[in-house]
C-alpha positions as CSV (number, residue, x, y, z in Angstrom):
1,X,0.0,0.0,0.0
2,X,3.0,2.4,0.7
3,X,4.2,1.5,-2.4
4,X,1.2,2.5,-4.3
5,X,1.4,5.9,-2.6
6,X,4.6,6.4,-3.6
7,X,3.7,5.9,-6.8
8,X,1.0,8.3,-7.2
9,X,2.8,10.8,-5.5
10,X,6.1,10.6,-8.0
11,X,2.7,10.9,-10.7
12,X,1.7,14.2,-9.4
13,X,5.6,15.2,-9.2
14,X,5.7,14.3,-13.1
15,X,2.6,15.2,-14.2
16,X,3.6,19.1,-13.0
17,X,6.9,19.1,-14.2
18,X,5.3,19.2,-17.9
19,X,2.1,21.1,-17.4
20,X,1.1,24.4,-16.9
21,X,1.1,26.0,-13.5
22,X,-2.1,25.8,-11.6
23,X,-4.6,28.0,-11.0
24,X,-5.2,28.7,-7.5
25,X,-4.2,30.2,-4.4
26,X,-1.8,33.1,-4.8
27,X,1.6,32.4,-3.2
28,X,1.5,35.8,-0.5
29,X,-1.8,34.0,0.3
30,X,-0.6,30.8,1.2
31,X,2.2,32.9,3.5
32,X,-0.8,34.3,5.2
33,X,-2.4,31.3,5.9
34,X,1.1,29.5,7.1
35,X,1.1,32.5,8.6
36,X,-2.2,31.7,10.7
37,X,-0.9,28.3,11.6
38,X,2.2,29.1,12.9
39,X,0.0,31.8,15.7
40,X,-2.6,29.2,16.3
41,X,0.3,26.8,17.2
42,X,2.1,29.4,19.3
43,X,5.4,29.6,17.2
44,X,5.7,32.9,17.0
45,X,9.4,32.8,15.7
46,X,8.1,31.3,12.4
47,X,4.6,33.3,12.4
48,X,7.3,36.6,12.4
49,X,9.4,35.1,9.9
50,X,6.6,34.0,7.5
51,X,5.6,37.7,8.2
52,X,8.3,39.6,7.1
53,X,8.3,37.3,4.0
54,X,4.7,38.6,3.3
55,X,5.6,42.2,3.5
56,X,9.1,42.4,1.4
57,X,6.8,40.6,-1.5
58,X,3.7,43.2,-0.7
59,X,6.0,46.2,-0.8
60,X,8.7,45.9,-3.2
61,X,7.7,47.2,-6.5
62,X,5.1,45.6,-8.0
63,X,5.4,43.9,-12.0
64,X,2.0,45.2,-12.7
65,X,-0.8,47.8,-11.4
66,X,-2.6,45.8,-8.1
67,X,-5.9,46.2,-7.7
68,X,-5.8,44.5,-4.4
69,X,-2.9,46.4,-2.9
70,X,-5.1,48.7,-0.2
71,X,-6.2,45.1,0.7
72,X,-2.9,43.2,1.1
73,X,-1.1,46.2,3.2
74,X,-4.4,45.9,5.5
75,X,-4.7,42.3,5.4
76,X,-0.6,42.8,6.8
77,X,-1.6,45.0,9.2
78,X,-3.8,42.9,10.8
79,X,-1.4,40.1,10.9
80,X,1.2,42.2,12.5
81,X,-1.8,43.4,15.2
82,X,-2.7,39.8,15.9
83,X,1.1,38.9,16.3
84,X,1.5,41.6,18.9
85,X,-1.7,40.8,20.9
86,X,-0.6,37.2,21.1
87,X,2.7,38.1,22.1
88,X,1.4,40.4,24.5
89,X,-1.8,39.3,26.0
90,X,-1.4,41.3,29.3
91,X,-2.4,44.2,26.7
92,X,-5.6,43.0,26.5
93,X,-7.3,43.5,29.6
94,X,-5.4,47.2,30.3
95,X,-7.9,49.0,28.4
C-alpha cells in the first residue's frame, strides 16, 4: 500500500513538471495562511518570519498595477496586530 502511494505521489511530481502551473491560491496568500498556523500553534518565531516574507513581496515594486494592494497592506496590518496581541496578552485587559 506504501508502495502505491509512492507511486501516485512521483505521478503528481511528473505530471507538473510538464504542465502548466495551476490555477489557484496566490503564493503571498498561502504565506498568510502559514502565517495563521504558525500563531494558532504558538510559534511565534516562524509566524514573524513568514511575516516579514509577506511584507518584502507586498511592498517591493510591483510587476504590474494591483488592484488588491489597499487590501494586502491591510490584510498585513492585521497580521502584525494579531502577532502583537498574542505576544502580548497582558495588553488585553489594560484598556
Amino acid at each position: 500500500m506504501a508502495d502505491d502511494d509512492d507511486r501516485s505521489e512521483g505521478l503528481d511530481d511528473a505530471s507538473r513538471a510538464g504542465a502548466a502551473p495551476r490555477q489557484g491560491r496566490r503564493l503571498s496568500d498561502k504565506i498568510l495562511v502559514a502565517f495563521h498556523q504558525a500563531c494558532d500553534q504558538a510559534d511565534f518565531e516562524v509566524a514573524e518570519q513568514l511575516l516579514r516574507v509577506l511584507e518584502m513581496m507586498l511592498t517591493r515594486r510591483p510587476v504590474s498595477p494591483d488592484i488588491n494592494r489597499r487590501r494586502n497592506i491591510e490584510t498585513l496590518v492585521a497580521a502584525h496586530e494579531r502577532l502583537w496581541h498574542l505576544r502580548h496578552p497582558e495588553a488585553d485587559g489594560e484598556q
